[in-house]
PDB file of N, CA, C and O in Angstrom:
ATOM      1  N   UNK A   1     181.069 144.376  44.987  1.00  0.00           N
ATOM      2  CA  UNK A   1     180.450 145.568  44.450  1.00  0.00           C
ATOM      3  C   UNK A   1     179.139 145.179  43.752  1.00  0.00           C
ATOM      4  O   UNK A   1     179.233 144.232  42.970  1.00  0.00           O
ATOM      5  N   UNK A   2     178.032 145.702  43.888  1.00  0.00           N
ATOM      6  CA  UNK A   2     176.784 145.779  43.331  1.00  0.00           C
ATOM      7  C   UNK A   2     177.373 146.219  41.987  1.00  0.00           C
ATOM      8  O   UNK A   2     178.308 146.911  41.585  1.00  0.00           O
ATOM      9  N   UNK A   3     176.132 145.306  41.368  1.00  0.00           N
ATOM     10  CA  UNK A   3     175.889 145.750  39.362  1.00  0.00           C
ATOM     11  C   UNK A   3     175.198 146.889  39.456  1.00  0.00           C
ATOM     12  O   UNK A   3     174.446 147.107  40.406  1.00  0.00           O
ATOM     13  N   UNK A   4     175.406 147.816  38.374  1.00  0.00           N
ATOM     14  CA  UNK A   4     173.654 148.813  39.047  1.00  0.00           C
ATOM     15  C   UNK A   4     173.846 148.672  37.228  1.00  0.00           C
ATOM     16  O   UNK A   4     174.845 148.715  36.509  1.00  0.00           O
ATOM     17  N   UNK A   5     171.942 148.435  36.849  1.00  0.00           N
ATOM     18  CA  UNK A   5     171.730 148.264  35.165  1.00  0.00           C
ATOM     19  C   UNK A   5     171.198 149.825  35.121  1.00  0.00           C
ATOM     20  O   UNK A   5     170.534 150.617  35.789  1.00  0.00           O
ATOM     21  N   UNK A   6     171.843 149.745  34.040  1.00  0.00           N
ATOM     22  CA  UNK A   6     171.240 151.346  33.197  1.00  0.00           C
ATOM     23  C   UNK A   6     170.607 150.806  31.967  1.00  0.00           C
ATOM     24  O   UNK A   6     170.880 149.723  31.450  1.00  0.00           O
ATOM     25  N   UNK A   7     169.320 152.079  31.353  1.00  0.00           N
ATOM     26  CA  UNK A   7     168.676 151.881  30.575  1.00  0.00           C
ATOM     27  C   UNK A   7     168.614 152.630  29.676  1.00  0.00           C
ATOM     28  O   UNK A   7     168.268 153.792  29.886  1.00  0.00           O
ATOM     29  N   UNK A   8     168.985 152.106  28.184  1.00  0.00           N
ATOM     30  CA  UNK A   8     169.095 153.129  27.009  1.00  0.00           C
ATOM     31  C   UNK A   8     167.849 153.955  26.750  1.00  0.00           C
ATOM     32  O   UNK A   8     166.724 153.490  26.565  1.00  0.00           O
ATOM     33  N   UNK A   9     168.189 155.243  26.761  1.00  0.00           N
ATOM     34  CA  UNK A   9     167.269 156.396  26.705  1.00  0.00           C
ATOM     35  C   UNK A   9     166.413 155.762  25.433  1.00  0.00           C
ATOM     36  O   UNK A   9     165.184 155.786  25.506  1.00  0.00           O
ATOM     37  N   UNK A  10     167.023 155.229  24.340  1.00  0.00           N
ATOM     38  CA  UNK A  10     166.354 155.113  23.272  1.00  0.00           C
ATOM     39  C   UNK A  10     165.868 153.898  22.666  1.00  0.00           C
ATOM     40  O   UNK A  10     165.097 153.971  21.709  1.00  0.00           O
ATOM     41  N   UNK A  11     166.330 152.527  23.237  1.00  0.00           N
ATOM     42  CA  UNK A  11     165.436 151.653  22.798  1.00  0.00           C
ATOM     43  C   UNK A  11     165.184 150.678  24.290  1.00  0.00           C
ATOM     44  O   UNK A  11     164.600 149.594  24.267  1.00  0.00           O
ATOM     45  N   UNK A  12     165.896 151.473  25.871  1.00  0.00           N
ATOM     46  CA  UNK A  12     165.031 150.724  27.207  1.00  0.00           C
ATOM     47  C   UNK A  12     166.058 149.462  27.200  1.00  0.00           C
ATOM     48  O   UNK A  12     166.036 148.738  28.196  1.00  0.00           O
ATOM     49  N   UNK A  13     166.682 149.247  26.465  1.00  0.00           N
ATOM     50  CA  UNK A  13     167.592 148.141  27.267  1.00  0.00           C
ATOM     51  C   UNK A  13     168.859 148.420  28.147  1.00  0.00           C
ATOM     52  O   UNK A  13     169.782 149.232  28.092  1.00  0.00           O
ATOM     53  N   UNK A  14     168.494 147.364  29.005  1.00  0.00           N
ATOM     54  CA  UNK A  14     169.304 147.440  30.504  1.00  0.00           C
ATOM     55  C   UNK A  14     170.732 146.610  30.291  1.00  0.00           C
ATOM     56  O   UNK A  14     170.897 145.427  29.994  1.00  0.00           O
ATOM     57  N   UNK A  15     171.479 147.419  30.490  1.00  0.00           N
ATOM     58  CA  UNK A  15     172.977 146.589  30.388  1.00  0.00           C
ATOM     59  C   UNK A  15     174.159 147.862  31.781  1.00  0.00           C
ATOM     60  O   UNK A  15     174.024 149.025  32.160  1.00  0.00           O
ATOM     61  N   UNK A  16     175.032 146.915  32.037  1.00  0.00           N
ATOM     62  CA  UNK A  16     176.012 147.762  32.837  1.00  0.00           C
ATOM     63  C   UNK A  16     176.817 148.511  32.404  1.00  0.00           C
ATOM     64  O   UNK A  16     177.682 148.966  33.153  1.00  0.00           O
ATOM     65  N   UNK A  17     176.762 148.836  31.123  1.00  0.00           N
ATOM     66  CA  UNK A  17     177.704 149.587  30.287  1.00  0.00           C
ATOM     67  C   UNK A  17     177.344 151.086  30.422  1.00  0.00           C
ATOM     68  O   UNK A  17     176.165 151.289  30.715  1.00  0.00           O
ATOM     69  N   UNK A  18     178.089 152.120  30.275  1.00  0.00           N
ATOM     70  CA  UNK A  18     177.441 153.580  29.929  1.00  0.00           C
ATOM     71  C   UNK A  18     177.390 154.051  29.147  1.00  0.00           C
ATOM     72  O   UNK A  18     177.220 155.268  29.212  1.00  0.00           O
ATOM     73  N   UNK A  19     177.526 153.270  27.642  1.00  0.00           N
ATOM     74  CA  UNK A  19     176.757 153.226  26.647  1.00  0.00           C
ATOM     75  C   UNK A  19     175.699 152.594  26.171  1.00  0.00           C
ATOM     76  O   UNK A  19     175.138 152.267  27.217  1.00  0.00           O
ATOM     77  N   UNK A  20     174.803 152.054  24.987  1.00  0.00           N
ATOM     78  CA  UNK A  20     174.081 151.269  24.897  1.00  0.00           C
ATOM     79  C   UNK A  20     174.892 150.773  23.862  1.00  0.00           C
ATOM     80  O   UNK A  20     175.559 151.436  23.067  1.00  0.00           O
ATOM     81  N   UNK A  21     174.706 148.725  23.988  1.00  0.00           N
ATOM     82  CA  UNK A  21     175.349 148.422  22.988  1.00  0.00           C
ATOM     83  C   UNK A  21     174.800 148.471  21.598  1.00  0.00           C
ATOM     84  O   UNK A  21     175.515 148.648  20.611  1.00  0.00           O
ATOM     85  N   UNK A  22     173.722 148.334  21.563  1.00  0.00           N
ATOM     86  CA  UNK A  22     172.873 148.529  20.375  1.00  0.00           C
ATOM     87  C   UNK A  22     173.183 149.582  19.455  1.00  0.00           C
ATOM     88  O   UNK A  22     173.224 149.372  18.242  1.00  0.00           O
ATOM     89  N   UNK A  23     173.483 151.110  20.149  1.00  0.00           N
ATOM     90  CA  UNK A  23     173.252 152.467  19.726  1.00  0.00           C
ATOM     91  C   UNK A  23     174.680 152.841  19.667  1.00  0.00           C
ATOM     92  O   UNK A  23     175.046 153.523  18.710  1.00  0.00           O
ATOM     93  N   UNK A  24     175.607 152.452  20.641  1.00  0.00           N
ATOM     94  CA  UNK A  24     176.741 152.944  20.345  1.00  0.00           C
ATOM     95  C   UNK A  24     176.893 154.403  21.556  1.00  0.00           C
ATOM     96  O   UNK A  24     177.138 154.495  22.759  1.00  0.00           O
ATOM     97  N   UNK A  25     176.617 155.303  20.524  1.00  0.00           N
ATOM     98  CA  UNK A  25     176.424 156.895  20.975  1.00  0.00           C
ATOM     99  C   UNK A  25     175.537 157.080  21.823  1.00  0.00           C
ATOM    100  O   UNK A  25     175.895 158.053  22.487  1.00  0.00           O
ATOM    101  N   UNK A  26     174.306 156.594  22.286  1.00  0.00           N
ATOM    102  CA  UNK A  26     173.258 156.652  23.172  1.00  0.00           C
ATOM    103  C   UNK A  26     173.483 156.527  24.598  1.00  0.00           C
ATOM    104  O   UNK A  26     173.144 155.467  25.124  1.00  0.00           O
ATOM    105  N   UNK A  27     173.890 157.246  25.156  1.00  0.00           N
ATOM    106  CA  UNK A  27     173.962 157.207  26.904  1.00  0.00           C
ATOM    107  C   UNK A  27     173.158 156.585  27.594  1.00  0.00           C
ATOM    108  O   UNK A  27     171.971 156.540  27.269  1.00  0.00           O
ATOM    109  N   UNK A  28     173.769 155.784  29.026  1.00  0.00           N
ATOM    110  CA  UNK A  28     172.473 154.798  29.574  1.00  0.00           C
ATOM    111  C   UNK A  28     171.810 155.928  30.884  1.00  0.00           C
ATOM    112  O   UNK A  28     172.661 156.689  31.346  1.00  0.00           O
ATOM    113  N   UNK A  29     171.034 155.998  31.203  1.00  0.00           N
ATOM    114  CA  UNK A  29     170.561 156.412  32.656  1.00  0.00           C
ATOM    115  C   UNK A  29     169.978 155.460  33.688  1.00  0.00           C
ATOM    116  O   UNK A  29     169.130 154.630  33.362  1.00  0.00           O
ATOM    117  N   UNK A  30     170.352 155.559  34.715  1.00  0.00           N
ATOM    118  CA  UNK A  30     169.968 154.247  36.213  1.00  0.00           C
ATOM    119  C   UNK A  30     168.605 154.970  36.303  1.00  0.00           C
ATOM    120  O   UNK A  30     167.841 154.040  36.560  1.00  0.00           O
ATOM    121  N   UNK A  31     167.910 156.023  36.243  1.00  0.00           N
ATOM    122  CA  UNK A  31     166.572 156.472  35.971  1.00  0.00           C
ATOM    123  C   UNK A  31     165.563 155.696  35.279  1.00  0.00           C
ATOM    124  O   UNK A  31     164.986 156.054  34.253  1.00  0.00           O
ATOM    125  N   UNK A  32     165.362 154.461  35.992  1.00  0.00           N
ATOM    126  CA  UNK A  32     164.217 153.492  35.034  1.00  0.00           C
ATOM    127  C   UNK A  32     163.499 152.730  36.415  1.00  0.00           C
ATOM    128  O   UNK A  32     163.783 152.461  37.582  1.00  0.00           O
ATOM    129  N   UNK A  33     162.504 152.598  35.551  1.00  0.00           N
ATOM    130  CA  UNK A  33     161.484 151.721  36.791  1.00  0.00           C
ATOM    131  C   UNK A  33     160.563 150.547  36.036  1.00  0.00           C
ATOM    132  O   UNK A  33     159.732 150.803  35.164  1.00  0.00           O
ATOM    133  N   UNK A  34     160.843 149.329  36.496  1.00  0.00           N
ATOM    134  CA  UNK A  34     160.230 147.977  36.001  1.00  0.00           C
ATOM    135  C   UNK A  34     161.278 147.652  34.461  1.00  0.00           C
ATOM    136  O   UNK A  34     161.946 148.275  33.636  1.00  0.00           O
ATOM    137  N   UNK A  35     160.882 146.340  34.771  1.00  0.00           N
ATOM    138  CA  UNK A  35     161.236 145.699  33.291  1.00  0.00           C
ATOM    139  C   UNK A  35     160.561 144.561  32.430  1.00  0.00           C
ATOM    140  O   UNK A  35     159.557 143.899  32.690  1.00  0.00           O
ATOM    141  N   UNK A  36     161.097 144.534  31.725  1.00  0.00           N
ATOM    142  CA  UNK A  36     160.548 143.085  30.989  1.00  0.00           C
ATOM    143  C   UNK A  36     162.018 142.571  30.804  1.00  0.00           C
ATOM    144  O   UNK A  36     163.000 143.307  30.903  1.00  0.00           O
ATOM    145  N   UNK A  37     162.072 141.063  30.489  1.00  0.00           N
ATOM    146  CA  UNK A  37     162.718 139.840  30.221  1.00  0.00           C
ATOM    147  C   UNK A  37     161.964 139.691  29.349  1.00  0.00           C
ATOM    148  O   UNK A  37     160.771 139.475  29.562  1.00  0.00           O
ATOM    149  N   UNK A  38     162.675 139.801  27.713  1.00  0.00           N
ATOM    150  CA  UNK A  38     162.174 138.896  26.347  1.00  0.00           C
ATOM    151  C   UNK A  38     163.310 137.905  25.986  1.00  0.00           C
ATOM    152  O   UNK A  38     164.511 138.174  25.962  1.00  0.00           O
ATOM    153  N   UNK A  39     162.688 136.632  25.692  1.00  0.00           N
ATOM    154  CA  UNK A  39     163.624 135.673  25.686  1.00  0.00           C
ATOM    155  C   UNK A  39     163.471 135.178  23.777  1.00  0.00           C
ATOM    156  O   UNK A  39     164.254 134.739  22.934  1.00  0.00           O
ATOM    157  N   UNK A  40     162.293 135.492  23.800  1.00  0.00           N
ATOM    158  CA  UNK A  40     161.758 134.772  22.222  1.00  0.00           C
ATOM    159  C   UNK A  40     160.834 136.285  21.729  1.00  0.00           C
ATOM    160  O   UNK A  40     159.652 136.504  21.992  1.00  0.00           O
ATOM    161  N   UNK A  41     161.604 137.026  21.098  1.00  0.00           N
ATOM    162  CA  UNK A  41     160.923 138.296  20.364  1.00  0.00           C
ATOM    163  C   UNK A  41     159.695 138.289  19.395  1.00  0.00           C
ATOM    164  O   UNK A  41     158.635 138.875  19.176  1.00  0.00           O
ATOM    165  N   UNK A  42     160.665 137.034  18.845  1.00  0.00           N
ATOM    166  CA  UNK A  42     159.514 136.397  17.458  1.00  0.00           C
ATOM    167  C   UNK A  42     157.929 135.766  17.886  1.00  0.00           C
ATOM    168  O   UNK A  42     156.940 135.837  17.157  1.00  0.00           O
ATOM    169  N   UNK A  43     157.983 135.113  19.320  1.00  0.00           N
ATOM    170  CA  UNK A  43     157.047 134.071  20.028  1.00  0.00           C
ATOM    171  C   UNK A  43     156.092 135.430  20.665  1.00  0.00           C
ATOM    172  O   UNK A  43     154.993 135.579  20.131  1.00  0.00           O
ATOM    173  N   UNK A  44     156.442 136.317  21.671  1.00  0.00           N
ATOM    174  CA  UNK A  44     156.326 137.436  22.055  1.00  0.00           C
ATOM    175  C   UNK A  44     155.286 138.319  21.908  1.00  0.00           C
ATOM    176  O   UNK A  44     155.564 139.287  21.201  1.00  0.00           O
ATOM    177  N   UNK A  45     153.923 138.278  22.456  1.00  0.00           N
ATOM    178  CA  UNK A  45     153.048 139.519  22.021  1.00  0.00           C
ATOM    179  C   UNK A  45     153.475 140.475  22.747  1.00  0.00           C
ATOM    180  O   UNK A  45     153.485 141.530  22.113  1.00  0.00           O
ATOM    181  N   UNK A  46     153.966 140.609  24.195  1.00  0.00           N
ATOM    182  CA  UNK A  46     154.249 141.945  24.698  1.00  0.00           C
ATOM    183  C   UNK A  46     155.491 142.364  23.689  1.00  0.00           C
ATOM    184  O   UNK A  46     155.317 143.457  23.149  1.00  0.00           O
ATOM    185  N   UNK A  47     156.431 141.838  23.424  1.00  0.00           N
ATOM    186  CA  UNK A  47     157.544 141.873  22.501  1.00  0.00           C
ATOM    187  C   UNK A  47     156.638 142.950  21.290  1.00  0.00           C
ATOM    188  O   UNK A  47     156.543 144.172  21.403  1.00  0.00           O
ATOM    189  N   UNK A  48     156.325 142.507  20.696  1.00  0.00           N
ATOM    190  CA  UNK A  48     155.779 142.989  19.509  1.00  0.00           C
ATOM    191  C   UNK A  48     154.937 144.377  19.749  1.00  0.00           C
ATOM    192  O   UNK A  48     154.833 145.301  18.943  1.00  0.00           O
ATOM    193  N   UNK A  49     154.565 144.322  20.598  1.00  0.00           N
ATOM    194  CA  UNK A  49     153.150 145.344  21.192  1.00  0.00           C
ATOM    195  C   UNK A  49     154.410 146.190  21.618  1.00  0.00           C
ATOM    196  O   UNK A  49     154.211 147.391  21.430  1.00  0.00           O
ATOM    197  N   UNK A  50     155.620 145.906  22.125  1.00  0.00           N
ATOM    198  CA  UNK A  50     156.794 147.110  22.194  1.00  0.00           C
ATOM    199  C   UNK A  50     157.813 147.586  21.458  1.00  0.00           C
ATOM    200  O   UNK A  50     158.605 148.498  21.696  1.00  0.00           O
ATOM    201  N   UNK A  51     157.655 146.543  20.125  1.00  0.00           N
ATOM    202  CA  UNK A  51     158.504 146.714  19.294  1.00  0.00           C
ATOM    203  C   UNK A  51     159.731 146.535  19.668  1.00  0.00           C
ATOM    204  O   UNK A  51     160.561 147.408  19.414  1.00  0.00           O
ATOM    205  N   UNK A  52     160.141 145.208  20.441  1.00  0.00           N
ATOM    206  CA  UNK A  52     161.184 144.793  20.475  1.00  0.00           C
ATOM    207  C   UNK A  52     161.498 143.319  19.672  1.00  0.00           C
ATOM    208  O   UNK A  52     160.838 142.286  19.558  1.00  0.00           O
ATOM    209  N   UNK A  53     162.890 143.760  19.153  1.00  0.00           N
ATOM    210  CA  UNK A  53     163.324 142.324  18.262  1.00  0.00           C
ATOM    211  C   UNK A  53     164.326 141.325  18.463  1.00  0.00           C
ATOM    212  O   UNK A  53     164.660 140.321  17.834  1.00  0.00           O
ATOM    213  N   UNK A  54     164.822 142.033  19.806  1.00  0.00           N
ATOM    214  CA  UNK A  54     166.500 141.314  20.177  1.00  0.00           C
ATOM    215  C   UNK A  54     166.077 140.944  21.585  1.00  0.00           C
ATOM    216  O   UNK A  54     165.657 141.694  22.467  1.00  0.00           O
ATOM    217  N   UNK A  55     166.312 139.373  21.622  1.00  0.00           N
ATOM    218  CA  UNK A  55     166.171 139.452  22.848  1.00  0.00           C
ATOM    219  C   UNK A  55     166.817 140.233  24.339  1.00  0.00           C
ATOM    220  O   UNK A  55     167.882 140.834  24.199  1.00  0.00           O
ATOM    221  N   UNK A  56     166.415 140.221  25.211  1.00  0.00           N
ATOM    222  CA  UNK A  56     167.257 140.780  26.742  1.00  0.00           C
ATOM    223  C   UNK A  56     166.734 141.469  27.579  1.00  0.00           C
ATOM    224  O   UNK A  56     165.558 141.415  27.219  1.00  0.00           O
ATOM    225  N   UNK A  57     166.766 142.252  28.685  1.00  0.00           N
ATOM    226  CA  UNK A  57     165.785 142.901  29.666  1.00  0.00           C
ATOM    227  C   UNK A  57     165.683 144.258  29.573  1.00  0.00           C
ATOM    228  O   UNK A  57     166.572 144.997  29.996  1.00  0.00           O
ATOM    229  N   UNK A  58     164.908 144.567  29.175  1.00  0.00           N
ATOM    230  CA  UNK A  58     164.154 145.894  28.717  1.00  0.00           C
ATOM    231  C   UNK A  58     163.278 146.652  30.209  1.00  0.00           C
ATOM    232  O   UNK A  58     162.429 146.204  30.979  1.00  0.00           O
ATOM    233  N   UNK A  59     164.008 148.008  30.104  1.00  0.00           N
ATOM    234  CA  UNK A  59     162.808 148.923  31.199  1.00  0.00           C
ATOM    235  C   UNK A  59     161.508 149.341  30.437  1.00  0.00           C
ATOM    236  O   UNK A  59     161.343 149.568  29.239  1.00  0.00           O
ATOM    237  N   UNK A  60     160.595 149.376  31.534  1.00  0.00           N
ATOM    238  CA  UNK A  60     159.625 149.602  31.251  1.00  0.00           C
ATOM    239  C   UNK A  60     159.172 151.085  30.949  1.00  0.00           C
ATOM    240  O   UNK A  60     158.423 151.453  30.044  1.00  0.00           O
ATOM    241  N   UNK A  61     159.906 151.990  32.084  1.00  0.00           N
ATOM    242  CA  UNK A  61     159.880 153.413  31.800  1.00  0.00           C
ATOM    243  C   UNK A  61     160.802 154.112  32.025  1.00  0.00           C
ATOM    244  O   UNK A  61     161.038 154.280  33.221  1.00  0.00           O
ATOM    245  N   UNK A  62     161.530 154.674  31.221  1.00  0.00           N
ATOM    246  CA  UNK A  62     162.388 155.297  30.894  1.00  0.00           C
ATOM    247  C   UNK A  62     162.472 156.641  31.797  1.00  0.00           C
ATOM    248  O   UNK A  62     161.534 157.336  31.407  1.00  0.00           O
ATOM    249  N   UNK A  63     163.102 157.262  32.729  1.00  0.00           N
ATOM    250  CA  UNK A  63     163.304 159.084  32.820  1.00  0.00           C
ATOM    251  C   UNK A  63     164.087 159.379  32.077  1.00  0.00           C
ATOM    252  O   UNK A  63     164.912 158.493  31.853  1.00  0.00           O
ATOM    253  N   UNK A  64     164.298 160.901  31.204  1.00  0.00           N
ATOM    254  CA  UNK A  64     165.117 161.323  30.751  1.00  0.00           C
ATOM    255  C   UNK A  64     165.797 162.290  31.396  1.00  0.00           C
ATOM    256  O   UNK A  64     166.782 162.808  30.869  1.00  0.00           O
TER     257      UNK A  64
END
C-alpha cells in the first residue's frame, strides 16, 4: 500500500496521520503541492523566512 502525506492546514507539516501531531485538533488535507525538508531550523534561512522551528517536511502550499 502507498503512504499518501497529508498537510496540516495550519502549520504545512506533512505526516500520514489525519491529524496533525503538533496541533492535535487540526485536520490534515492530501491538497498540498511542493515541500521543504528542514533538518536544522536553527541553521535555516528558508526555515526562519517560514517560521519554522521543528524540524521535518513541510508543504509549500497549502489548499483549504
Amino acid at each position: 500500500m502507498k503512504n499518501v502525506l497529508k498537510a496540516c492546514k495550519k502549520c504545512k507539516l506533512l505526516t500520514e496521520d489525519k491529524v496533525c501531531p503538533i496541533h492535535g485538533d487540526e485536520k490534515t488535507t492530501e491538497s498540498w503541492s511542493g515541500f521543504l525538508l528542514i533538518s536544522e531550523p536553527a541553521e535555516s534561512t528558508i526555515a526562519a523566512r517560514a517560521g519554522i522551528t521543528t524540524p521535518g517536511m513541510y508543504a509549500i502550499k497549502v489548499r483549504q
